[in-house]
C-alpha positions, 0 to 999 in steps of 0.5 A: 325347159323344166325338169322331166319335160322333153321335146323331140323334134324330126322329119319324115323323109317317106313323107316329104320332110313332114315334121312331127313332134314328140314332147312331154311337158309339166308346167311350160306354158304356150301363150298365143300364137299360130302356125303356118301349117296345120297341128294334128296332134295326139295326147297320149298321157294326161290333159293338153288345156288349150283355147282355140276360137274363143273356146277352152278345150282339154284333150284326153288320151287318145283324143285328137286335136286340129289346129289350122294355119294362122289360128291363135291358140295356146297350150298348158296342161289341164289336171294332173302332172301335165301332158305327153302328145305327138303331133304332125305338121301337114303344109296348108298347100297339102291340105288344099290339094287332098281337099280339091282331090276330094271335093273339087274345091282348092280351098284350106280344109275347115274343120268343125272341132278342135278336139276329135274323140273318135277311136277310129281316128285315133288308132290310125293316127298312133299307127302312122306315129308308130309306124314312122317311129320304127322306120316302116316302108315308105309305102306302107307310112304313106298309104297310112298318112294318105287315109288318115288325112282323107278320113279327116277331111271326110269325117270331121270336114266342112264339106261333103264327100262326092268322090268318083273313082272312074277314072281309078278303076279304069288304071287300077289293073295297071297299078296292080301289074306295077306292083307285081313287077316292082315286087323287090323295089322301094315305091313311092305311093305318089309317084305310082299314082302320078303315073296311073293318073289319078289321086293317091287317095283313090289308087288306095281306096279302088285298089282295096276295093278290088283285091282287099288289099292296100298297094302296099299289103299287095306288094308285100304278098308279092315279095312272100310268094317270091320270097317262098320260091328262093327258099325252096331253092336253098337261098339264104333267109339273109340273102332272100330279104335283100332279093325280095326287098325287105327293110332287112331280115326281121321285117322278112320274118316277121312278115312270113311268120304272119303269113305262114306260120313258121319262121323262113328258116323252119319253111326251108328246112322242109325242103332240105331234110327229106 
């Protein structure tokens, strides 16, 4: 590896072990080769060159690019000193599910370009890598992996969308009861969907539906108003985190600053110095 180059190579145990990469490089050059699963990747500085279906493309900052199993590709860097990206590696089996979720067919997922410049996309992509870098919720990393993948394959697939919710609708009160008397604990988005009986895609989008809010946001509200509760009866900011399940207590301030204005400390001390 040449100088000032790096690549940082990790897993995601929120995701299943997802694998996901982060690397700058100046001059290393990738001849031909594939990957069993797909590349989604981001540039975030400078120019990835690559070919890809008989085809020369260079992506940009904050373009993305999709790679899919067994395609022959290559990587060096386009104009300027070289290229910074991060790139997640979703299986081909878990593509093919979400594609029979969305379309009804168990085939791979085709995607139309290799490079995607659509800012929406983008943002949520570097959201997810952010949210993984910093060790969010499971929850939370899983709702955001879930919709990236579904808007992918809805926007930049092969096939059109023809999705039914019915059966969401039918258990989405049920989920929200879940969420509600699970406030304090550590849910994963699959299992909750697999005990509700439907896709994980639908449980987000019903559940958005009606109450605008994600699972996760909801489950968030829930730890707050629980949160506020223990406040007002002297417990500890410290202590209130770990009862309400926050990651620790900066996430619990953060979150209730969000939400009321004023840090937990502030919110108890009108309570105790009347």
């Amino acid at each position: 590896m040449h100088a000032n180059e790096f690549c940082n190579v990790s897993t995601s145990q929120p995701l299943g072990g997802l694998e996901m990469i982060e690397a700058r490089f100046t001059e290393t050059v990738f001849g031909k080769h594939a990957h069993a699963g797909f590349v989604i990747s981001v540039v975030d500085a400078g120019v990835m060159h690559f070919s890809h279906r008989g085809e020369s493309h260079n992506a940009l900052p904050r373009q993305l690019s999709i790679v899919a199993p067994d395609e022959l590709h290559t990587g060096s860097k386009g104009k300027g000193d070289g290229w910074r990206y991060r790139a997640l590696y979703p299986s081909e089996e878990r593509m093919r599910a979400l594609n029979h979720s969305l379309f009804g067919t168990a085939q791979t997922p085709y995607f139309r370009q290799s490079v995607i410049n659509d800012a929406r996309l983008s943002l949520q992509m570097r959201g997810l890598l952010d949210k993984l870098t910093h060790g969010s919720e499971a929850l939370d990393v899983e709702e955001h992996w879930e919709m990236l993948l579904v808007n992918l394959l809805l926007q930049e697939g092969q096939q059109s969308a023809a999705l039914t919710l019915s059966k969401a609708q039918s258990n989405i009160e049920w989920v929200r009861d879940l969420l509600a008397d699970c406030y304090d604990q550590k849910l994963s988005l699959d299992a909750v969907a697999q005990q509700a009986g439907i896709s994980k895609f639908h449980l987000i989008k019903e559940f958005k539906r009606r109450y605008q809010l994600t699972p996760h946001q909801f489950q968030i509200q829930q730890r707050l108003n629980h949160a506020r509760a223990q406040l007002k009866h002297g417990i500890s900011a410290v202590d209130v985190a770990l009862k309400c399940g926050f990651h620790d207590q900066s996430h619990f301030s953060k979150a209730f600053v969000s939400a009321m204005g004023i840090s937990p400390s502030a919110y108890q001390q009108q309570f105790f110095t009347r």
